[in-house]
Phi, psi and omega in degrees: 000128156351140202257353161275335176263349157310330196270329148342299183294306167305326171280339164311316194269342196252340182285013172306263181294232252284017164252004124000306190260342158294325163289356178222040147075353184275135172328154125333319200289315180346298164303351147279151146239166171065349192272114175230143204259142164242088212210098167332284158262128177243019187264149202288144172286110169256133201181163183218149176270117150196188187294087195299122158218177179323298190294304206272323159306329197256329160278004172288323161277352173286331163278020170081350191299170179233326156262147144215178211234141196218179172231163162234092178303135166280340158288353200276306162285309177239132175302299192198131191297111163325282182262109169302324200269027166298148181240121195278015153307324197283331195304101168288179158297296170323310172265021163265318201302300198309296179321299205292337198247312196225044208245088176294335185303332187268145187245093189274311189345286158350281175284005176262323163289313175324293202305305197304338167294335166272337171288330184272008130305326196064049177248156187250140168273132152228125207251118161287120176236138174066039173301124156327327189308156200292312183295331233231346160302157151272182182247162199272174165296341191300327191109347162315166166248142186298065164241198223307331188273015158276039171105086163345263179328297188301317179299313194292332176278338185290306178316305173320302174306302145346269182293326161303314164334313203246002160269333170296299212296297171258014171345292191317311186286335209255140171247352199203102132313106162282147176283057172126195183219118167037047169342294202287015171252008206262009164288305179323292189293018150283310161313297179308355168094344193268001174210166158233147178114099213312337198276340162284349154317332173276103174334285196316330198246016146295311212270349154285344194261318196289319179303341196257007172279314187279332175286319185284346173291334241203354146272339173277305165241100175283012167251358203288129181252114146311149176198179168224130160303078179297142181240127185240060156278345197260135172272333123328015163304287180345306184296315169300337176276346161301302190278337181276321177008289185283025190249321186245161172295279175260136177287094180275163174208127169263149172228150188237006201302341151248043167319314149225010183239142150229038178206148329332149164274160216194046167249012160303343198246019151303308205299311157338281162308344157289324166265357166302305171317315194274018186243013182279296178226082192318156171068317176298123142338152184220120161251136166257135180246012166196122170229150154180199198202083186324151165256006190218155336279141184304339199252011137284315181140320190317170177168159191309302167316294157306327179290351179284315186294333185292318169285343172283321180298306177355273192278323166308358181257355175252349168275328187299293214258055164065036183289182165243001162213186157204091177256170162269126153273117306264203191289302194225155196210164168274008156052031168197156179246225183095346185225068139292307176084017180298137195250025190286148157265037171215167183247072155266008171258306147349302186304307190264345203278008178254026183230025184273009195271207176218018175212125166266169228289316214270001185079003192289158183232119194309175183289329185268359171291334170270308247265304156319314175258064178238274191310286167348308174266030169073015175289000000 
């Protein structure tokens, strides 16, 4: 079947039960019986997306959160690839043990304060491992950045090594690894200028980064639970969560609903994507692992305010219809806009990505940060 008239179809059938579950007071989950999860923690994730240091730990704690959420940039550990021509056939034990442990060319330190910044808090890492983005690469010796066309079988094998490295390396801290960054998006984010290489266009070849991503998490730490953030800005997300479905333990989702307009605020229809998901992939957890809501510019409609209501809508609409996290995007923001790389002949995206946070650069703190750690403690 045609992949339009399936989203078609899906939306027939799911739109439905869920205005269903809504006229008779009922949860999505509902509508499942019998589905059990084997899964350890099981306690709700309150998180945020940032940079972990002393400051930034300690207002995550202050806002009550138990998680928070990071990247581990892969360019960050290694700069520029030894052996370019690696084969993931080649991959030992030894060199991982090596990459993650005894490798000086590789630079772990950096993420090594990040964790130590979250254990003396008692804050839990949820680790963004491997993003695709064009900056976030290494470089070839030439000085290109390594991406996928310089030969597919080759990037998958560097990623794996990569990413095996670093589940030996933090396993013991980490319970929950996202794969990649908005995977089923990144042929969009290729128009936008934020990833390069004809090859994330190819479904098939998503769907390889992802599988050598869960194997190399899940051959190193085998308690280890996985996911991918869909970002359903795509309306065909569902169907990629279909199809990946047996590739993760939990389902993340960024929503996004006001993204570049801020009025109406529209954060109800976090709660929306949350039943969607659970009535997609029935028995899986649902997190949301990104939401948010610029406060700037006021002549999109945004302001510090409407971004408080938008998170209060938020979140009440993803505890109604039974998520199991919630982070904010994000902690802290540069408050000016510009540092995108977009390749749109317009700036509205420009505009708003510097303003999602909820704490600005001078430390001053928006109407939604007590408003977040208000909810958070049930107040």
């Amino acid at each position: 079947m045609h992949r339009a008239a399936r989203i078609c179809l899906l939306t027939l059938v799911i739109a439905p039960l869920l205005a269903g579950c809504r006229e008779e007071g009922e949860s999505a989950s509902s509508l499942v019986e019998g589905t059990t999860e084997s899964i350890v923690d099981t306690s709700f994730q309150w998180g945020v997306m940032m940079n972990p240091n002393p400051s930034t730990t300690e207002m995550a704690s202050d806002l009550g959160c138990n998680y928070v959420r990071f990247p581990i940039p892969w360019v960050r550990v290694e700069k520029i690839l030894d052996t370019p021509g690696l084969r993931l056939e080649e991959i030992t034990p030894g060199m991982v043990a090596k990459y993650a442990f005894d490798d000086p060319t590789k630079n772990w330190s950096g993420t090594d304060q990040r964790m130590q910044a979250c254990v003396d808090r008692g804050l839990k890492p949820f680790v963004v491992l491997a993003c695709g983005f064009t900056g976030k690469l290494p470089l070839l010796p030439s000085g290109a950045v390594f991406t996928p066309d310089f030969g597919k079988e080759r990037y998958l094998a560097h990623l794996s090594l990569f990413a095996q490295a670093a589940a030996l390396r933090y396993g013991p801290l980490v319970d929950y690894w996202q794969l990649e960054n908005e995977l089923n998006a990144a042929g969009m984010t290729v128009t936008w200028g934020w990833r390069s290489g004809e090859a994330w266009k190819n479904p098939g070849f998503r769907t390889q980064v992802l599988m050598t991503l869960r194997d190399a998490v899940k051959k190193n730490d085998p308690t280890a639970l996985v996911t991918v953030n869909f970002h359903t800005i795509l309306p065909d997300w569902p169907l990629d969560l279909i199809e990946w479905n047996g590739l993760i333990d939990v389902v993340g989702l960024d929503v996004y609903p006001n993204y570049l307009l801020g009025w109406p605020v529209l954060g109800e229809a976090v709660g929306l994507m949350v039943e969607l998901a659970r009535l997609v992939a029935p028995g899986k957890r649902v997190i949301i692992l990104e939401t948010g809501y610029p406060s700037r510019p006021t002549w999109q409609g945004f302001s510090e305010k409407r971004q408080a209501e938008y998170l209060e809508e938020a979140v009440s609409g993803a505890l109604s219809a039974g998520a199991d996290g919630f982070y904010w995007y994000s902690l802290e923001s540069a408050e000016q806009p510009g540092n995108t790389g977009v390749n749109f002949p317009f700036t509205l995206i420009e505009s708003v990505e510097g303003y999602f946070g909820m704490v600005k650069p001078d430390g001053t703190k928006k109407p939604a940060y007590e408003t977040y750690r208000s909810i958070i403690a049930g107040d």
